[in-house]
C-alpha positions, 0 to 999 in steps of 0.5 A, spaced: 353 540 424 353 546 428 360 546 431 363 544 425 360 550 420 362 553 426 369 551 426 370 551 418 368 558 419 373 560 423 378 557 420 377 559 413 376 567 415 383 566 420 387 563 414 384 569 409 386 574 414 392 572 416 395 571 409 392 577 406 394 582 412 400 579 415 404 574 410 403 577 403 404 583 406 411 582 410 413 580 403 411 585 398 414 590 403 421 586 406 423 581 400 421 583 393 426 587 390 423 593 386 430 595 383 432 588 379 425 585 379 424 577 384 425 576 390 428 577 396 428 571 403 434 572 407 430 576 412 432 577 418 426 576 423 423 584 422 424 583 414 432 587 415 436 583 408 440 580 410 444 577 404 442 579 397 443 572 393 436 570 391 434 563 391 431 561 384 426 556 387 423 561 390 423 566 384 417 562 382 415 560 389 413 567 389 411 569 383 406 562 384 404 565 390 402 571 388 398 569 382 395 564 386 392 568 392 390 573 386 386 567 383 384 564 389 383 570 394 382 576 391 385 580 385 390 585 388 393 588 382 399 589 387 400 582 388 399 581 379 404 586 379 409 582 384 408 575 380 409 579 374 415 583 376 418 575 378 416 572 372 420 577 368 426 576 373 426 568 371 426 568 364 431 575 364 435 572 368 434 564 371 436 560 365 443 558 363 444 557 357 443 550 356 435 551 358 437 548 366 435 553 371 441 556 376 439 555 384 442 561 386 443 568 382 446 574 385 440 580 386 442 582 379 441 576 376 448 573 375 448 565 376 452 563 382 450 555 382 446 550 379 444 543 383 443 537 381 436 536 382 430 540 377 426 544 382 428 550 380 424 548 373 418 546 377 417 551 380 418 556 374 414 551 370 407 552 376 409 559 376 408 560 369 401 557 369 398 560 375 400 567 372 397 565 365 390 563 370 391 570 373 394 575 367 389 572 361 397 570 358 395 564 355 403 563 352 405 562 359 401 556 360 404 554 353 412 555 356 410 551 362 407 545 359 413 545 355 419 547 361 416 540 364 417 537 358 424 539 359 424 536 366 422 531 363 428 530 359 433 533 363 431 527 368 430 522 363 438 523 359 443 520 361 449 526 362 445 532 364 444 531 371 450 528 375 447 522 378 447 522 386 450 516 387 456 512 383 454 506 380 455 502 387 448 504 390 442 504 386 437 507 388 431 512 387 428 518 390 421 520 393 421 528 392 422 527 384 417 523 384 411 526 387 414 533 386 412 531 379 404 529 381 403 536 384 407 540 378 403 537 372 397 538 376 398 546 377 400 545 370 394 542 368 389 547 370 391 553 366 393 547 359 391 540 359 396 536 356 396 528 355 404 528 358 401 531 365 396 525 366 401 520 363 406 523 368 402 523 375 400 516 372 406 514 372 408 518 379 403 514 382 404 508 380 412 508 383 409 511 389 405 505 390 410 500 387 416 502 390 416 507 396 410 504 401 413 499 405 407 496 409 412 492 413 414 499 415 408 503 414 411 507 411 413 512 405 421 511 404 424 517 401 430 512 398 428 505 395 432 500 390 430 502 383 425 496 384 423 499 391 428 494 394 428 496 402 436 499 404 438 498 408 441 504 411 441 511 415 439 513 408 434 508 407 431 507 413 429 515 413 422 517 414 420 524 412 414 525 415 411 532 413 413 530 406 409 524 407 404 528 409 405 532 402 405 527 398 399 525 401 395 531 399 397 531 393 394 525 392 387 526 395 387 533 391 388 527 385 383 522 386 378 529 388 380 532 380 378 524 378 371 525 381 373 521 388 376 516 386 376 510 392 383 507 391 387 514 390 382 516 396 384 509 400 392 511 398 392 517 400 389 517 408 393 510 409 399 514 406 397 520 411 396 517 417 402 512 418 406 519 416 402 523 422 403 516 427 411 516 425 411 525 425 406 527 430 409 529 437 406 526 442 409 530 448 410 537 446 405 536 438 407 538 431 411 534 426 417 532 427 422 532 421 426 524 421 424 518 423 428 511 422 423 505 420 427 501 424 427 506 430 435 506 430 437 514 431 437 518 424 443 522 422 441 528 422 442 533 427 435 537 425 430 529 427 427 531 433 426 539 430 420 543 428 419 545 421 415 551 419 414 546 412 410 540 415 405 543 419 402 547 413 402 540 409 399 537 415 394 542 415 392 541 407 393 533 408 387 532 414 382 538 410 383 534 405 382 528 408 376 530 411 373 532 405 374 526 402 372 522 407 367 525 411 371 522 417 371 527 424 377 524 426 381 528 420 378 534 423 380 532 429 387 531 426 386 538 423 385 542 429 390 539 432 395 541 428 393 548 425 392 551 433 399 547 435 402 551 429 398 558 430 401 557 438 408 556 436 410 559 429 407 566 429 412 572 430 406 577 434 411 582 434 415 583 427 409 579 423 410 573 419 411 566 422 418 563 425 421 557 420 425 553 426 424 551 433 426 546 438 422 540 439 419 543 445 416 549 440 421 555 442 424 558 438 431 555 435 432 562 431 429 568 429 429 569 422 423 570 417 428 567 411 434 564 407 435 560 401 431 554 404 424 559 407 420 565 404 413 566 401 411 558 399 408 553 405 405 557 409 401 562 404 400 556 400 397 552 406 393 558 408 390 559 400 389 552 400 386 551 407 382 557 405 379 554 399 378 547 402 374 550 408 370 554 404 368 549 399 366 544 405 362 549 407 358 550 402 357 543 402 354 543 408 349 548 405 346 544 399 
């Protein structure tokens, strides 16, 4: 057990460092915005601005971040300050006057888009959670349960989202479902409500019922509404970094259920058709797209390396590993937190590159757009930080 503590160790103090000396700061100092409040992400690659529209996902990206780094690490008045700061941009300026959430503002605050989908809202819904943890606001944890009453109601209303498809295609989509596992959970942590359990019920029943093709073994991201196979480019696509998110979010359930054995069983099976079809067998990583028929996907990005799937494998096999006790998730874990420390740091202007080719060089240099800021990779790193501290003093008792 020696190398493991050993290994566990090492890891946990290279996560904590390297969030609190590198990632964090690179922000604070390059993207958050000190005149109107939020948060920058389009940065060049030595944090120069690039363009000044801000991304609403990540205005609560950020500010839960900031408040989970406070909560979980250390508590920093400057990163208190820094979530605090984003919240105020969100309710100042991020809602339209129906209660949805816009996707781009100008830096004033000023909408400039909206997008069919609800991720603005979670995330807002997780930021104001975890800052009502951090800053002792219970009315935040108040206007989070009732946001992700309202996602539920946007998506539940025929008429508020225009519907992706016409009425040719019927079909349903992964990423809402197990987004909303993780944003109810978050939720759950600073106010208990019986529409959060009920909703991660409900979300994990779909997953089971309609996205996990065995004949595949594979989690589709698009299924008929009874979770029909597609037969399509569409759905045929394999996502194996959200997969492996997916995957996490259930672990970190059956874990807050007291180790419940059918959500663990899921979980692992879930992560590891997902690491089989993602991992990168000649140059390691995670690829983005599969076909589950092995025919060529569409997007010209399939064979790609994300900054975004590694971090989630990373949570995934500690998860896992904790869960099971199976070496072979630590194993898994090494693989891929040295493959992403080998290739995704930037040495030279600090943070961590977002885009490389399939054989780890890089395919551009930015630390930021609308799609990358302060999120997976902070996140991964407090969540690799807890996981290896909590695994640690497990072997201690």
């Amino acid at each position: 057990m020696g190398q493991i503590s050993n290994y566990l160790r090492a890891t946990r103090d290279r996560y904590r460092e390297d969030l609190v000396e590198n990632i964090l700061p690179f922000w604070l100092q390059h993207g958050l915005d000190r005149k109107h409040g939020g948060i920058y992400t389009c940065v060049d690659r030595d944090g120069t601005l690039m363009d000044t529209t801000k991304s609403v996902w990540f205005q609560g990206r950020f500010a839960f971040v900031a408040s989970f780094a406070y909560n979980q690490i250390e508590q920093r008045p400057e990163w208190l300050e820094a979530a605090r700061t984003t919240i105020e941009f969100i309710e100042r300026h991020c809602f339209d006057t129906d209660g949805r959430m816009f996707f781009e503002v100008t830096e004033d605050g000023r909408g400039l888009r909206r997008r069919r989908y609800v991720f603005s809202e979670s995330f807002a819904a997780i930021a104001f959670s975890e800052y009502a943890i951090a800053s002792g606001d219970k009315r935040y944890a108040e206007k989070a349960v009732q946001l992700f009453k309202d996602i539920q109601r946007f998506l539940t209303t025929p008429g508020i989202l225009e519907p992706k498809y016409t009425e040719e295609l019927q079909a349903q989509g992964h990423s809402i479902v197990m987004i909303l596992i993780n944003t109810a959970s978050r939720i759950r942590e600073a106010l208990p409500d019986p529409v959060l359990d009920a909703q991660i019920a409900e979300s994990l029943d779909k997953l089971e019922r309609y996205f996990l093709h065995p004949e595949y073994k594979a989690l589709l991201e698009m299924v008929g509404p009874n979770g029909e196979f597609i037969d399509s480019l569409s759905g045929r696509l394999i996502n194996p970094g959200h997969c492996i998110e997916t995957a996490w979010f259930i672990l970190e359930e059956a874990k807050y259920r007291g180790g419940d054995k059918h959500l663990i069983e899921l979980g692992c099976k879930i992560l590891d058709w997902s690491w089989d079809w993602g991992w990168d067998e000649l140059y390691g990583g995670i690829i983005n797209f599969r076909d589950c028929k092995g025919l060529p996907c569409q997007d010209y990005a399939q064979d790609m390396k994300f900054w975004w799937p590694q971090t989630e494998a990373v949570i995934a096999t500690l998860y896992a590993y904790q869960m099971t006790g199976e070496e072979r998730y630590l194993k898994m874990h090494r693989q891929i937190s040295d493959w992403m420390y080998a290739h995704l740091p930037d040495h030279e202007y600090g943070e961590w590159y977002g885009y490389l080719h399939r054989d780890g060089s890089v395919a551009q240099p930015a630390k930021g757009n609308l799609f990358k800021g302060p999120f997976h990779i902070p996140r991964m790193m407090i969540k690799g930080y807890q996981l290896c501290s909590e695994l640690l003093a497990a072997e201690e008792r």
